[in-house]
C-alpha positions as MATLAB code, in Angstrom:
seq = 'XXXXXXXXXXXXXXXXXXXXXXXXXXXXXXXXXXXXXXXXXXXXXXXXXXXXXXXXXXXXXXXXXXXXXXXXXXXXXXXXXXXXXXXXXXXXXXXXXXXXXXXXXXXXXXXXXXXXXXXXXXXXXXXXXXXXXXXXXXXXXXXXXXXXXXXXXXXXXXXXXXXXXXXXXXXXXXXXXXXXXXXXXXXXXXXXXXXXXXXXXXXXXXXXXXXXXXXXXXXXXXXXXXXXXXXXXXXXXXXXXXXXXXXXXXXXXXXXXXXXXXXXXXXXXXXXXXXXXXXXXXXXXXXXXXXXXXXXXXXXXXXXXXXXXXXXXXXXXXXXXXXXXXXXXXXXXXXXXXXXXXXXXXXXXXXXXXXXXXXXXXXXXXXXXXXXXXXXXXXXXXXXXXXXXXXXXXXXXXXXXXXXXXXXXXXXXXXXXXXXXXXXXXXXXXXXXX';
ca = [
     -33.607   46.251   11.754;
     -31.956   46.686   15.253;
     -34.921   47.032   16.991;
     -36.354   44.145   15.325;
     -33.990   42.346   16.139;
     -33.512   43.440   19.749;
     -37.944   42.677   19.966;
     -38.071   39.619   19.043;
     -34.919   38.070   20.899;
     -36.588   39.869   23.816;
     -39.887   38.114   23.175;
     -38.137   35.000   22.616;
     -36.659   34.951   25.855;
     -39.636   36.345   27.872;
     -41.252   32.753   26.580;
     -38.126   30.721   27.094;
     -38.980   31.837   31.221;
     -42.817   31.414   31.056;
     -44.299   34.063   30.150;
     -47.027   34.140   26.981;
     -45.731   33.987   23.668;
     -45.706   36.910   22.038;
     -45.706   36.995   18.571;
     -43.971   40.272   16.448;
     -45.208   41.708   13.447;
     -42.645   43.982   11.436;
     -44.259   46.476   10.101;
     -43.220   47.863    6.418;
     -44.075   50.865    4.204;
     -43.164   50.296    0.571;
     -43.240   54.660   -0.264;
     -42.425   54.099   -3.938;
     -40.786   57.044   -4.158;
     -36.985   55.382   -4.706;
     -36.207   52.977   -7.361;
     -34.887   50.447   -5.021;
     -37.700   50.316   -2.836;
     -38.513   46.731   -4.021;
     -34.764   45.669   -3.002;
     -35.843   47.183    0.622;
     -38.923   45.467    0.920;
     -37.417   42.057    0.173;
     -34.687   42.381    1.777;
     -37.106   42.769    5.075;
     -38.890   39.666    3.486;
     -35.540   37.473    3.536;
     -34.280   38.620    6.846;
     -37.614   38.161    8.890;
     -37.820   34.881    7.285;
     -34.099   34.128    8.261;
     -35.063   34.831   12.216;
     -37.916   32.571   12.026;
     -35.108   29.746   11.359;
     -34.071   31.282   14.454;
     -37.253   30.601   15.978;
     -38.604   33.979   15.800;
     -42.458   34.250   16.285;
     -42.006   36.777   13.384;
     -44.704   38.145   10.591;
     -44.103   40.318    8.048;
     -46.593   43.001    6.107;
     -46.079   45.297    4.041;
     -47.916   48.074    2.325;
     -47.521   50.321   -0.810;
     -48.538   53.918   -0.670;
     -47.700   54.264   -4.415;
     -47.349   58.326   -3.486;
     -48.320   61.216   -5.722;
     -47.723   64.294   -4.509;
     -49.344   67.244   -6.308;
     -47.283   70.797   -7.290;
     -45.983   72.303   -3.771;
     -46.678   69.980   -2.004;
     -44.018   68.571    0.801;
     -42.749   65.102   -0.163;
     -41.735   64.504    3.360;
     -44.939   65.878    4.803;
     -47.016   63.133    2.567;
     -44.524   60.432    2.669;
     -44.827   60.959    6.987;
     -48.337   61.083    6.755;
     -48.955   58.416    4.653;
     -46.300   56.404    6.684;
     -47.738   56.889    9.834;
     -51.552   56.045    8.651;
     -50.038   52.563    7.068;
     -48.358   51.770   10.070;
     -51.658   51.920   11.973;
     -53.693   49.905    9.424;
     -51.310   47.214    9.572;
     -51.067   47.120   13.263;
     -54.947   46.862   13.951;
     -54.323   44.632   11.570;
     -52.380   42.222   12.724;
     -54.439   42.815   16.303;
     -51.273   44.963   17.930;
     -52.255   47.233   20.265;
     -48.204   48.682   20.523;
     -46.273   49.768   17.642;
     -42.484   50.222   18.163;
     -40.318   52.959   16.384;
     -36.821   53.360   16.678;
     -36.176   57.104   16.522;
     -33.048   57.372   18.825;
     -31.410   60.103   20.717;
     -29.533   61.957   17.183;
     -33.406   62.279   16.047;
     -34.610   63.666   19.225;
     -31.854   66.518   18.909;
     -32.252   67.157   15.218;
     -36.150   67.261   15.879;
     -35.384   70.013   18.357;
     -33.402   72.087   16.128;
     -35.718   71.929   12.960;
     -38.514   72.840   14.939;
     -36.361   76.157   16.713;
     -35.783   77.056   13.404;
     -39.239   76.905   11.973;
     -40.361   79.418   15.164;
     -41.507   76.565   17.033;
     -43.275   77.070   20.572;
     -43.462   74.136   23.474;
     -45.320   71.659   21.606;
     -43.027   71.847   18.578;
     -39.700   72.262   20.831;
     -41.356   69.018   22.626;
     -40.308   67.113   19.699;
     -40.989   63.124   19.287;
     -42.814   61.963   22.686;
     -41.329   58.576   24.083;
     -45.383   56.983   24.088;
     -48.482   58.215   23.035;
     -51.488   56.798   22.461;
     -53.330   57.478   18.948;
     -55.777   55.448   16.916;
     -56.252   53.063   19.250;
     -52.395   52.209   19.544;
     -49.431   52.754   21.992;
     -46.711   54.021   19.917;
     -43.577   53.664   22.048;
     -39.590   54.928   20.853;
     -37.646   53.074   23.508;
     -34.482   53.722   22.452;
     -35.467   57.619   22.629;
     -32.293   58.237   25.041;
     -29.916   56.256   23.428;
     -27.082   57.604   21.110;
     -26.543   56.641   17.525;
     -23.660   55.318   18.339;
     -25.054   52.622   20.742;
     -27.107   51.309   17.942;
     -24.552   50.858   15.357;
     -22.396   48.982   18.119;
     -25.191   46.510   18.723;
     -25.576   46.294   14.574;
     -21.880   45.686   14.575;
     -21.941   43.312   17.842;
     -25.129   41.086   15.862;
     -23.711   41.071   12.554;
     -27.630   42.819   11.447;
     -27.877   43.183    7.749;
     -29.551   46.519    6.817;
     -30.245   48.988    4.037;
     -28.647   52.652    4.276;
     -31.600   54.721    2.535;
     -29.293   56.549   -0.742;
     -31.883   59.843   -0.111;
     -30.191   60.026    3.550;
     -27.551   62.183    1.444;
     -29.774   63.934   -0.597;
     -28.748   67.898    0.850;
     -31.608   69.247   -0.644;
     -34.330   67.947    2.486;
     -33.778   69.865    5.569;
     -33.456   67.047    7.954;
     -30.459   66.276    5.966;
     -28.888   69.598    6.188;
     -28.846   69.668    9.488;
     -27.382   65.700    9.982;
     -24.837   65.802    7.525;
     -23.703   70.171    7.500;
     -24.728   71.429   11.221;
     -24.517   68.634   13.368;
     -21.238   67.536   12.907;
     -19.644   70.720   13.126;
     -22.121   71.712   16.603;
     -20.650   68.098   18.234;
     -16.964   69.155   17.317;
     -17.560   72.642   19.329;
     -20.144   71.027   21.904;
     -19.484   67.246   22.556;
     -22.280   66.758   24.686;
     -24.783   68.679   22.628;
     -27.140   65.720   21.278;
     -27.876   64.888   24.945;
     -28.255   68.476   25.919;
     -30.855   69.169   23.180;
     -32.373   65.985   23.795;
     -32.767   67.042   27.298;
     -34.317   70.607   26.318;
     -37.334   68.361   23.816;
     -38.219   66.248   27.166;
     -38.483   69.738   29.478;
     -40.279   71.171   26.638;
     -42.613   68.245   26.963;
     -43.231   69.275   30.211;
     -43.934   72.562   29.528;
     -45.669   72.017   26.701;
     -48.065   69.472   29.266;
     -48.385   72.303   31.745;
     -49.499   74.540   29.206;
     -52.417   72.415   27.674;
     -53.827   71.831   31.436;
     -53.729   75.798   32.195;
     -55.462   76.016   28.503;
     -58.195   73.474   29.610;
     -59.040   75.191   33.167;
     -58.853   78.398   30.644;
     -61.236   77.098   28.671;
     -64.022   75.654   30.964;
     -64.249   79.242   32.493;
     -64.552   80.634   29.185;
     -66.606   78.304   26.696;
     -70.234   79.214   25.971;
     -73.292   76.185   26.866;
     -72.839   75.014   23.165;
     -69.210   73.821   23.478;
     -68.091   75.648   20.512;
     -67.752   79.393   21.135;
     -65.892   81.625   23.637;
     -67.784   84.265   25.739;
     -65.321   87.172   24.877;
     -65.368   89.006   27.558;
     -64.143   86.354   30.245;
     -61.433   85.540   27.235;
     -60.214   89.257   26.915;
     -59.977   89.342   30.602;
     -57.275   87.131   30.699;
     -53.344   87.840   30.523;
     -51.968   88.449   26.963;
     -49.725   85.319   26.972;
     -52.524   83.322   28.479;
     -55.038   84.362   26.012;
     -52.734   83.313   23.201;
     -52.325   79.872   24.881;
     -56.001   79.330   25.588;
     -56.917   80.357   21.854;
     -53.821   78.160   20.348;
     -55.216   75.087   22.195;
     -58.678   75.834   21.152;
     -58.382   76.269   17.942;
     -55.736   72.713   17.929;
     -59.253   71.078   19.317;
     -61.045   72.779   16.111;
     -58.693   71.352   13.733;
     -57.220   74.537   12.819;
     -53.565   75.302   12.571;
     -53.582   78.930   12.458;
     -49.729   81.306   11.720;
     -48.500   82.347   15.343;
     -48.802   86.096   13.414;
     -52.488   85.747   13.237;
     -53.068   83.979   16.549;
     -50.789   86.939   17.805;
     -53.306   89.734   15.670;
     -56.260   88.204   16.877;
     -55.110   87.959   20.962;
     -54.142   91.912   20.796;
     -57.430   92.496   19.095;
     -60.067   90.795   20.784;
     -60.776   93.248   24.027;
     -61.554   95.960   21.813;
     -63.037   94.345   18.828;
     -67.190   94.846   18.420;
     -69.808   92.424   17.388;
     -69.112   91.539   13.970;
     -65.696   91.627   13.963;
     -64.382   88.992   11.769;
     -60.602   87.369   11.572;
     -59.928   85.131    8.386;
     -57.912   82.205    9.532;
     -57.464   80.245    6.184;
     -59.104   80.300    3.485;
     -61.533   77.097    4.665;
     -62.257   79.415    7.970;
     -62.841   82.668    9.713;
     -63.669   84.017   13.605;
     -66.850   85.543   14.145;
     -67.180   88.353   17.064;
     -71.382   87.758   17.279;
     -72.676   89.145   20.548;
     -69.931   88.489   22.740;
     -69.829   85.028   21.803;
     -66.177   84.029   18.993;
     -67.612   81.342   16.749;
     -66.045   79.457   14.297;
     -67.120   79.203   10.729;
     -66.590   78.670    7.209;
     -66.326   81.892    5.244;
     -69.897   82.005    2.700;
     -71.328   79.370    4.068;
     -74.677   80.450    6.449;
     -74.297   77.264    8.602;
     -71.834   74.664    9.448;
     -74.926   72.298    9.781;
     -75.922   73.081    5.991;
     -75.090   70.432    3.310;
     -75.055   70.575   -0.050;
     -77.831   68.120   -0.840;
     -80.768   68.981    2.013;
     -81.509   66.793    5.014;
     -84.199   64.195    5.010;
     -87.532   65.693    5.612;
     -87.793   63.850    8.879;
     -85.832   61.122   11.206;
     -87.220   59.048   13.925;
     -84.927   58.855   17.195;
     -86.427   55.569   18.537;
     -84.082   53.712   16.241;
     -81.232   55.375   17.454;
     -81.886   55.344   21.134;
     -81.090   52.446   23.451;
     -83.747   50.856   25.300;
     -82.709   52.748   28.656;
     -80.910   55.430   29.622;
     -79.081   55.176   33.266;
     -78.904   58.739   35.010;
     -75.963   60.963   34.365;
     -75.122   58.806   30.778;
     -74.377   60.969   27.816;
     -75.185   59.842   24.623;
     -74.018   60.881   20.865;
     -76.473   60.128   17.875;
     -75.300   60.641   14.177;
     -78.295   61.368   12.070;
     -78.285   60.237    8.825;
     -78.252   62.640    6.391;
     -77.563   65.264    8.850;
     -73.618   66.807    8.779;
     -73.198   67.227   12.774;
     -74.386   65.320   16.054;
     -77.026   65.270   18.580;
     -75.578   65.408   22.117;
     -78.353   64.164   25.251;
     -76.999   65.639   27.940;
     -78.189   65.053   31.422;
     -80.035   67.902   33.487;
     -82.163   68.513   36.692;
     -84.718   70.220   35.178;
     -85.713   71.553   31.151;
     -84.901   68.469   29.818;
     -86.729   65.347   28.392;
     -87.755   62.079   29.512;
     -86.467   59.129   27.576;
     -90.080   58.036   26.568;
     -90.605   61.048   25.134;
     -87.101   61.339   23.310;
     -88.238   57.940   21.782;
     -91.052   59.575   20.505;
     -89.586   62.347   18.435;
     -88.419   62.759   15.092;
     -86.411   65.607   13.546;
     -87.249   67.700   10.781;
     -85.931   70.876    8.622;
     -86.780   74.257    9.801;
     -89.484   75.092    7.382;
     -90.442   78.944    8.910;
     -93.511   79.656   10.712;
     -92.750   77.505   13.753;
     -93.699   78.796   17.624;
     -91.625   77.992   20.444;
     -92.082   79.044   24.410;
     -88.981   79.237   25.698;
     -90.218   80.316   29.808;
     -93.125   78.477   31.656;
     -94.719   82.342   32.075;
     -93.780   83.274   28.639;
     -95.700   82.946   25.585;
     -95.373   81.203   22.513;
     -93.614   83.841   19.529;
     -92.056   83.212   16.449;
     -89.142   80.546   16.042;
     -87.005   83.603   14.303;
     -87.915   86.025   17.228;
     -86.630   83.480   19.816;
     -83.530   83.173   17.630;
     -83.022   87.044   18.153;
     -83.855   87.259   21.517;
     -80.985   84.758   22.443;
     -78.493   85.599   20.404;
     -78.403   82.506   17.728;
     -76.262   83.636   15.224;
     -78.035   83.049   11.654;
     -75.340   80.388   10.613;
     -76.621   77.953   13.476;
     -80.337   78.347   13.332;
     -80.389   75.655   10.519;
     -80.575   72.205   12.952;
     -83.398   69.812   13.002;
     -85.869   70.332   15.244;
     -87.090   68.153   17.317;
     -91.464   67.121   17.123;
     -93.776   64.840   18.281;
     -96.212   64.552   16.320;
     -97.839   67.990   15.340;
     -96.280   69.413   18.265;
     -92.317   71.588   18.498;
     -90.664   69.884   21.482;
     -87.318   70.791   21.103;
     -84.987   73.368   18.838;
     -81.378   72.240   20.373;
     -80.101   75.816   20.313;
     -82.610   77.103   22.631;
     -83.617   74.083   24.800;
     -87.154   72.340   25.374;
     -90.272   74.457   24.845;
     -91.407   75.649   28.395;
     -94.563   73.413   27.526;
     -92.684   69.882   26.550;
     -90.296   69.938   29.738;
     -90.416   66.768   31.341;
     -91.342   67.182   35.457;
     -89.191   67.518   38.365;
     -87.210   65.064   39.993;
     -87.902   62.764   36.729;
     -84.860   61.634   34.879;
     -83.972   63.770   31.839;
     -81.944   64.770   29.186;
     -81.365   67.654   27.346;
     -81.054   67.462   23.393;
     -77.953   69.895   21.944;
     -76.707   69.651   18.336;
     -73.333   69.906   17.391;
     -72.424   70.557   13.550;
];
C-alpha cells in the first residue's frame, strides 16, 4: 500500500510539471487460501477508490487463483507461482509494460539466508534482482535498499491504511522462522547485519552474472552443429569447477533443475565415461554419452520428436514461408502437427534456395529412402547415412524434407549432395529442433 501510494503521488506530480499522464494500475491476487481474503481485496477496492478522490489516475484488478494444491506439494511454491503468473496477465492487461514490487531491504537479507541454508550457489545467494525483464515486462523493486523501518515511517508519516497478513505469524513456513526467531536475535548481536547480507545478494549477483558469461563462451566452444548436445571431449577438457558451471547453465537453458549431487556425479564422471553411458536426471529425463556427443532425452521414449498421435503424412512449407528471405535472416517454422521446430539457417554453401524451400513439403520417415550426403559420394540407404554420422536412433524420426518424388533434405544430415543450391546463390540450411 506504501508503494502505491508513493506511485501514484509520484505520477501525479510528474503531470502536475508537464510530463504525460501516467495512469497506475494496482495490481491484486485474491490466493484464497485465508478466510479473510475477501476483506483484503476490498479493502484495496475502497482505498484505490479513496485516492482517485484524490485525483489519482488509479485502476484496480484483481484476480482469484482459487489454489489447490495437491499432497506434498509446497503451498508457498504454488501460491508464488501462481502469484507471479497473475501479476503478468493483469499487467499485459492493462497494457503495462513495468510492474512494481515492493520487496525491501529485510527481504533481500532473509532471501539470502534461506537460500545459504538450502545449499544455495551464486544464483540462489543472488537473491531478488532490483529489475529484470520477463514475459514481456520490467519488473522493478525500488525500494530494494531501503530498510523496513523506512517504510513503516512513511506508513506512519501518510496515515496509509493497510492489512497485516495473520499467516505472517504462522512459525510453521520457513520465511517466518527466520523473520520472527533468527533475525531478531542476529540484529541484537550484529546491528548492521540486514545491510551486510543485503550487500553479499547484490555481489552475488555479480558473480552469479560473471559466471553465466564464462558458461556461454564455455558453451559455444563446446556445443555440437545441432544446438542441443555437448561434444564431450572439449567438455571433459575443461577445469572441474568450470565443467560444473558450464553443465549447470546448460542444463538451466534445457529446463532442467538437476540436485548439485548429481550435477557434481556427472562432472567427475564424464572424462572417463564410454559411449552409452547414461545419467538419470529425474524421472522425466536422462544424459546420453552417444559417440562423444551428451544428449538429452526422455528415458523410454526413442525420440523427443515422437508424439503420441503420428504426424501428418505431409506439410507444405510455402504457407509458412514469407515471400522473401533477406541474406543472413533466420527463420523459425512450427509445423503443425509436428512436436519441435524447423530452424533455416543461413550458409555459404549446402544449403537451399528460397524457391526451392517454397517448394517442399515434409513427410514421415517411411524406410527405404536414399540420400547422398558428398557431391563424389553415392546415394546409400537413409539408415546407413544415419550410422555413418553418428545420429543417435532417438533423433532420426524428423520430417524430411521432398519435392516432389525427390529427398531434398533430412535436417540431421543436411541437403543431399544432389539438391544443394549453387555457389554464391543465397541459401539456407533447414535444421530441426524437437
Amino acid at each position: 500500500m506504501a508503494l502505491l501510494h508513493a506511485t501514484w503521488r509520484a505520477a501525479r506530480d510528474l503531470a502536475g510539471q508537464g510530463a504525460p499522464v501516467l495512469p497506475v494500475h494496482a495490481l491484486h491476487v485474491h490466493h484464497g487460501l485465508s478466510r479473510f481474503a475477501d476483506d483484503w481485496r476490498d479493502h484495496c477496492a475502497r482505498q484505490c477508490e479513496r485516492w482517485r478522490a484524490e485525483g489519482a489516475d488509479l485502476h484496480f484488478h484483481v484476480r482469484h487463483l482459487g489454489l489447490q494444491p495437491q499432497a506434498g506439494e509446497s503451498l508457498e511454491a504454488l501460491a508464488r507461482e501462481g502469484r507471479y503468473r497473475a501479476l503478468a496477465d493483469m499487467a499485459r492487461g492493462a497494457g503495462c509494460r513495468v510492474v512494481l514490487l515492493a520487496h525491501h531491504r529485510d527481504d533481500q537479507a532473509e532471501t539470502f539466508l534461506l537460500q545459504a541454508l538450502r545449499g544455495a550457489g551464486a544464483a540462489g545467494l543472488a537473491a531478488m534482482p532490483r529489475a529484470i525483464e520477463r514475459e514481456g515486462l520490467r519488473w522493478l523493486r525500488p525500494w530494494l535498499a531501503r530498510p523496513r523501518a523506512e517504510i513503516e515511517a512513511y506508513v506512519a508519516a501518510h496515515r496509509i491504511a493497510h492489512v497485516e497478513d495473520d499467516s505472517n505469524a504462522d512459525p510453521r513456513h520457513a520465511r517466518n522462522r527466520l523473520r520472527l526467531q533468527v533475525m531478531p536475535a542476529l540484529r541484537e548481536a550484529f546491528p548492521q547485519a540486514p545491510l551486510a547480507l543485503a550487500d553479499a545478494a547484490a555481489r552475488m549477483q555479480d558473480a552469479a552474472e560473471c559466471l553465466g558469461a564464462l558458461a556461454d563462451l564455455d558453451l559455444a566452444a563446446v556445443r555440437d552443429l545441432d544446438g542441443r548436445t555437448l561434444q564431450a571431449g572439449p567438455l571433459a577438457a575443461l577445469s572441474p569447477a568450470r565443467r560444473r558451471n558450464l553443465l549447470r547453465h546448460w542444463l538451466a537453458g534445457q529446463g532442467l533443475a538437476v540436485r548439485a549431487s548429481l550435477l557434481e556425479r556427472l562432472a567427475e564422471e564424464l572424462p572417463q565415461a564410454g559411449s552409452g553411458a547414461v545419467w538419470p536426471l529425474n524421472v522425466d529425463c536422462m544424459l546420453r554419452l552417444h559417440r562423444g556427443r551428451l544428449v538429452p532425452d526422455a528415458p523410454g521414449a526413442p525420440s523427443a520428436n515422437v508424439r503420441s498421435d503420428a504426424p501428418p503424412d505431409e506439410i507444405a512449407l510455402a504457407p509458412w514461408l514469407p515471400p522473401e528471405l533477406s541474406a543472413g535472416q533466420v527463420l523459425t517454422l512450427a509445423l503443425p502437427g509436428w512436436s519441435g521446430t524447423l530452424h533455416l539457417e543461413p550458409v555459404r554453401q549446402g544449403g537451399l534456395t528460397l524457391e526451392v524451400l517454397s517448394a517442399l513439403v515434409a513427410r514421415p520417415r517411411q524406410g527405404g529412402e536414399q540420400f547422398q550426403s558428398h557431391v563424389a559420394g553415392v546415394p546409400r540407404a537413409l539408415k546407413k547415412q544415419f550410422q555413418a554420422a553418428g545420429v543417435p536412433a532417438w533423433q532420426r524420426d524428423a520430417p524430411l524434407l521432398w519435392r516432389g518424388g525427390r529427398l531434398v533434405c533430412v535436417p540431421a544430415l543436411g541437403v543431399d549432395a544432389r539438391e544443394q543450391a549453387p555457389p554464391g546463390a543465397l541459401q539456407w540450411r533447414p535444421r530441426w529442433a524437437g
